[in-house]
Every structure is written in structure tokens, then in C-alpha cells.
N, C-alpha and C positions, 0 to 999 in steps of 0.2 A: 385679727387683733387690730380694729380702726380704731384709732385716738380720734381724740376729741382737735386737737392742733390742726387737725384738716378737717374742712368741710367734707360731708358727704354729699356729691354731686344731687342734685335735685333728681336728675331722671334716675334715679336707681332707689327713689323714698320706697318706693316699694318692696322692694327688699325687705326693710324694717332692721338694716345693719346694726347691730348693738355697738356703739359706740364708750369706749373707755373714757372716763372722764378726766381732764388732765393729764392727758398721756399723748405723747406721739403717734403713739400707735405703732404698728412695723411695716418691714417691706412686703408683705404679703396684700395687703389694700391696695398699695397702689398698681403691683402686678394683676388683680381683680378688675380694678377699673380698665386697666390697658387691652386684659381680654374682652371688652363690653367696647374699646374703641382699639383696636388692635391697628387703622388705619385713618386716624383722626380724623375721623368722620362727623364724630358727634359732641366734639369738644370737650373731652372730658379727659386731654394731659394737660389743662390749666390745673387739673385737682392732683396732679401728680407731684411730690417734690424737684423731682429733677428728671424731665419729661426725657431728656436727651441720654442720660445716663440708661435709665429704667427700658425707655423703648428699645434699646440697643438689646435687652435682654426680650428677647421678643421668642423664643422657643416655646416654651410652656402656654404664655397668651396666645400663641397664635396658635399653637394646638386646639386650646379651650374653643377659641372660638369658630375654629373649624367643625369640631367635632359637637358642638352646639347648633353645629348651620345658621349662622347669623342670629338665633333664637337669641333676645336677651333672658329670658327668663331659664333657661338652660344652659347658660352661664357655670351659675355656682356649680350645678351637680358636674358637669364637664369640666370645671376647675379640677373637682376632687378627683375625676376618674384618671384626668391628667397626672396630677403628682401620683397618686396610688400605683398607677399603671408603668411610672419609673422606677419606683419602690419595684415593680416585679420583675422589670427590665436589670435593675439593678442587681436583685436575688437569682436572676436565673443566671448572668455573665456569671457573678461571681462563684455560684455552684459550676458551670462550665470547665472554670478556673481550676475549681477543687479538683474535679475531674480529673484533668489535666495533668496534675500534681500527685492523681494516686489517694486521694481523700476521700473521703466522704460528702457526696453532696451538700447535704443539709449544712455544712460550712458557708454556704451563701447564704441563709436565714443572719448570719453575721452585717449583715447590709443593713437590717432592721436596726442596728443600733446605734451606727455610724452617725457621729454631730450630724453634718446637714441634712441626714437624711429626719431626726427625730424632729429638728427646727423644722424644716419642711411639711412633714405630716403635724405638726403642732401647729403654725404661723401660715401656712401655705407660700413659705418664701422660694424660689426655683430652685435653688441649689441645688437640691439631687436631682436634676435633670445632668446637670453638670460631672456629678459624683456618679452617675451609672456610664454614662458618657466614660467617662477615667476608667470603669471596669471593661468597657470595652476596646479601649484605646490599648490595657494592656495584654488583653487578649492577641489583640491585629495589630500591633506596632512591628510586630516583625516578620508576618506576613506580608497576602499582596493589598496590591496598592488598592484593585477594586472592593476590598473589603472596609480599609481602612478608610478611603476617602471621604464616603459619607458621615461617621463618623465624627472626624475633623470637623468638618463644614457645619456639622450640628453645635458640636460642643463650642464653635465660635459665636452661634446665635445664643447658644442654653445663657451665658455669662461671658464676659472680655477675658478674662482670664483663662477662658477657654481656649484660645488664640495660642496658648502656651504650649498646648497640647501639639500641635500642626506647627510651631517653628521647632520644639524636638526635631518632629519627624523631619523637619525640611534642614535642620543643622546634620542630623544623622546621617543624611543621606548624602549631603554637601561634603562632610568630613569621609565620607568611604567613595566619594568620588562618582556618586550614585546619579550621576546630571540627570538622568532622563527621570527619573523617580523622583529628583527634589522637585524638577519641573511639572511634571501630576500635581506633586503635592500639595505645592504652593496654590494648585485653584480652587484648595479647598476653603481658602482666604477670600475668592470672589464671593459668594452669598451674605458673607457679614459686609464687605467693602459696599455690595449694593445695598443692603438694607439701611446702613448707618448712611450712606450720602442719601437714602429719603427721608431719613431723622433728620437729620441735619437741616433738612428741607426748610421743615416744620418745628424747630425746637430752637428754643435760645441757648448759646455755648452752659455747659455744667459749671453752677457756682462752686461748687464741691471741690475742695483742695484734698487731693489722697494720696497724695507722694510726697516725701522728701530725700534729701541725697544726707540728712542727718540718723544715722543707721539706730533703730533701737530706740531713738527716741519719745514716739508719746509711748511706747513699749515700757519704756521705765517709771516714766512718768504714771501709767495705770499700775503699775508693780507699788510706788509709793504711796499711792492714793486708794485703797482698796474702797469699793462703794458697798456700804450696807444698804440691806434691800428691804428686810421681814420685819425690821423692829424688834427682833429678839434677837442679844447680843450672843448667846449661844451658838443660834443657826446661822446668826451672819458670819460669824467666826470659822464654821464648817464651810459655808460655804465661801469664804474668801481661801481659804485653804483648799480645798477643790478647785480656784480657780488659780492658783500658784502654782499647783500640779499641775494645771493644765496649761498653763502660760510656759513652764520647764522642758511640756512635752515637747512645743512646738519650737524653742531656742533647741533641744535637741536635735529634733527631726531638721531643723536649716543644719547643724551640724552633719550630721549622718548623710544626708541628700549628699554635701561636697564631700563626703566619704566615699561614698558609693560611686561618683561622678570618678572619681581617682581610680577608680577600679577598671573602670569601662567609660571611655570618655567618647566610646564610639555609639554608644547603647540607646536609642529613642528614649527609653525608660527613663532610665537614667540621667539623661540631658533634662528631661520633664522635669523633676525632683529638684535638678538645680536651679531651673528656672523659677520651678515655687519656690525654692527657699528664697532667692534672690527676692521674690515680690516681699516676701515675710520683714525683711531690711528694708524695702521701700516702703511698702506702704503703712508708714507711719502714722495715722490720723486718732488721734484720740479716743474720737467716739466710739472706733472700731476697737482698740484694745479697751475700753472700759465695761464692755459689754461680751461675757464669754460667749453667750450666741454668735458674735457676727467674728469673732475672727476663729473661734471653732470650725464654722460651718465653712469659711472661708477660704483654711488649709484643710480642709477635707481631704482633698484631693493630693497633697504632698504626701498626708499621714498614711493614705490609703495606701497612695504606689509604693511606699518603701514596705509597708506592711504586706503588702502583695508580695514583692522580691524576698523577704524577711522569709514568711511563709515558704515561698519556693526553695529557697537555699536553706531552710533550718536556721537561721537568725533569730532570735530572740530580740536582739538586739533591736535589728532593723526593727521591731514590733512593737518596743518598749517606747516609741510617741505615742504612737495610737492607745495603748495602753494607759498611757497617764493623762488623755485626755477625756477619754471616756466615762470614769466616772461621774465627772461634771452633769456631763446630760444624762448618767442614768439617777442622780439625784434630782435632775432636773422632773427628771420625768415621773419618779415615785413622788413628790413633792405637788405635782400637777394631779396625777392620780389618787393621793392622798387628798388632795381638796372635790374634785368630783365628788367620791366614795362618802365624805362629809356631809357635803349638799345633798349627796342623793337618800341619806340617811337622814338628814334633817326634813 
């Protein structure tokens, strides 16, 4: 999804990138371009929006480009294999899971529907590197540390907010008095702390304001403002309604998370859940609530883990975020399908 708002670097004409006209575009181009310079080699996070932000998330790209072997032209296909191959990472934890619980495998096919995981296979944005990462995280949170570490240490590269995942564990083990296990933990923090001090190297500070200490605010703000999209007042109407449902889900899911945290205040899991609701209060940015894709895929990971605990303890409850946000992107996605199936008939 490249918008017309950014140039397409010259050295990649060959591609023959379809470009959206008047459109921004999403974050999946610029994580494209990062796998094609994953060590700004070839100049090409001048084409990035916010070079420092973006290379921070460097999991996915530097996969691609590993598994490309420097090839640019084995990019794209190694992009795909990248995101797909989380999608399976993703489905095989969460059947583990099932397992686990006395289920039914085929409950990890459940992965396939998951917000970031549908933006991701749709946009090629990283997120479910991040979201299979969470199904792992709560597989091994209360196991040993050799399992869980790597882990950690990934889900800090996949996204920032992956960071959240690894001070759980480091509060969890702090609060049960666990010193030698917090101190493992904490080095799972080294690989992201080296990579961003060589961002940092090479990037100008991020223009990008994504926090405020005003709780709820552009939150409300997109709540009054609903954005028609299709031109038919009909399906804007449904669809602004799907995204109130799904805006509900996630003020619930910040509620239930400090519910849950009440219960077990000792719990990794647990701690995790608090910490994303926590972020759901800060990170107020507008852009990000006017837009169901980026704060769906965003809290992925909060809706998951309580939907995970939900699941295991017979909760409905706990299940009922994830619940009401879902159908958002499975409109989203019949709506997408429905236009293919159009063109491919015309």
C-alpha cells in the first residue's frame, strides 16, 4: 500500500511499485524499503517517514533481508515469506496453547483472524511478528528463563512496545524477589539498547509526538469525529458503528487488564496486560485513533493475553475485547474480498 505522499526511491523503479494516488500510503512501504537497506547502506531512510522510529522496528526487515541474502530482487518474495511464516509461528504457539488447556488444536487457526495479524497479511505492516511473539511470551512466562529469553529480546526488535513484554517479566520477578532471574531477564533489553544506539547513529530524533499525560484524549476526540470513507452513507454508518464496537472493546480490555492485575499482581501475564492498558491512556495521537487499522492492530497484543487467560480460566468475559473488536476487520476483510472477486469478474 505505497502512497503517492512519498517518493518511490529511484533504485527500486524496477520493482514497478503501484503507487496510490493521493494517499499516504501505510507503514508496510516503508518497512519494504528498510528490508532493501536494513543498514543504511544505500540511502534509502531519506524515503522513510520517520527513519528512527521505523528502523527501531527492524525484526521483520532484517529477517527479509537475511533470508533474501543481500539479493534486492528477492526482497519482495522474502518479505512475504517473512510475515506468512509468523502467521504459522503464530498458529502453531497458539494450537500449543490449546493443547495445553485440553482443546482442540485447530483453536490456533484462531490467529488467522486476529486485527494485526489481517493488517499485516493485507498492508505487510510487522505487527504480528510482535502478536506471535505475545503467543509465545505466554506460553514461557512462567517457565525457564532459557526459553523465555530469546523471546524477549525479539519481541523488543519486532516493535517498542514489545519492551513491555520483558519489563513484566523483569517487575514479576523483582516483586517475588526472584534477583537472579530479574537479572537474566533484563539482558534481554541488550539487543534492542544496541541496535537503536546505531539508529540513533544515523537518524534525526523522531518528529512524531505519540504520548500525552491527557488520558483518553485524541480517544474522544476520534469517538466525535467519526471519518466516512466509501461515499455511501449506508456503509459509512456500519462501518462507523463497527468501529465504536471496536473503540468499546478496547476502553474495556484497559479495564479488565486492571482487573485482572487485582487478582494476581504477582503474575508476568498479568503485569503485561497492565502495561498495555497503561499505553492505551497514553498514547493519545490522533492519527492513531482515527484510523481502526493502527490502534486495532496496536492493542493486539493486550486483547490477545487477556483472551488467552479468558480462554484458560473459562472467562467469557476476559474474551469479550477481542470479541468486539473483531468484527471490524472481518468486515474489513469481506469488503476487500468483495472488491477482488468484482475486478476479477469484470
Amino acid at each position: 500500500m505505497t502512497g503517492s505522499k512519498y517518493p518511490v526511491p529511484p533504485t527500486l523503479a524496477s520493482e514497478n511499485i503501484y503507487t496510490f494516488p493521493n494517499l499516504d500510503g501505510y507503514d508496510g512501504q516503508f518497512y519494504h524499503y528498510i528490508a532493501h537497506d536494513p543498514l543504511f547502506r544505500c540511502g534509502l531512510s531519506v524515503y522513510v517517514d520517520d527513519p528512527r522510529q521505523r528502523y527501531g522496528r527492524i525484526l521483520v526487515p532484517a529477517l527479509t533481508s537475511l533470508i533474501a541474502g543481500g539479493d534486492p530482487t528477492r526482497i519482495d518474495a522474502a518479505y512475504r515469506f517473512v510475515v506468512l511464516g509468523f502467521i504459522f509461528l503464530g498458529t502453531y504457539w497458539l494450537s500449543l496453547y490449546a493443547l495445553r488447556n485440553g482443546r482442540n488444536p485447530l483453536h490456533g487457526l484462531f490467529f488467522a483472524v486476529l486485527p494485526a495479524t489481517v493488517i499485516s497479511a493485507n498492508a505487510y505492516t510487522i505487527d504480528v511478528s510482535l502478536l506471535a511473539l505475545c503467543v509465545a511470551f505466554y506460553l514461557f512466562a512462567e517457565e525457564s528463563v532459557t526459553k523465555l529469553l530469546p523471546i524477549l529480546a525479539l519481541a523488543g526488535l519486532a516493535r517498542e512496545t514489545g519492551l513491555l513484554l520483558g519489563g513484566a517479566c523483569v517487575i514479576s520477578a523483582g516483586l517475588r524477589k526472584q534477583w537472579r532471574k530479574a537479572a537474566i531477564l533484563m539482558t534481554a533489553f541488550v539487543p534492542w539498547l544496541a541496535w537503536n544506539g546505531f539508529v540513533i547513529l544515523h537518524t534525526e530524533p523522531s518528529q512524531l509526538r505519540q504520548l500525552t499525560w491527557i488520558p483518553f484524549g485524541a480517544f474522544i476526540r476520534a469517538l466525535l469525529h467519526p471519518v466516512m470513507r466509501t461515499g455511501s452513507p449506508a456503509v459509512d454508518w456500519l462501518f462507523v458503528f463497527l468501529d465504536y464496537v471496536q473503540m468499546a472493546g478496547i476502553v474495556v480490555g484497559v479495564y479488565l487488564a486492571a482487573r485482572l492485575w487485582r487478582r494476581n499482581k504477582l503474575g508476568a501475564v498479568e503485569i503485561a496486560c497492565l502495561l498495555f492498558a497503561f499505553l492505551v491512556v497514553v498514547l493519545q495521537k490522533y492519527d492513531v485513533w482515527m484510523n481502526f487499522h493502527a490502534y486495532g492492530r496496536i492493542f493486539s497484543p493486550l486483547l490477545l493475553l487477556l483472551a488467552m487467560r479468558g480462554f484458560e480460566v473459562g472467562s467469557g468475559l476476559l474474551m469479550a475485547p477481542l470479541g468486539l473488536v473483531i468484527p471490524r476487520f472481518i468486515s474489513y476483510s469481506a469488503v476487500g474480498a468483495l472488491l477482488v472477486l468484482t475486478q476479477a469478474g469484470g
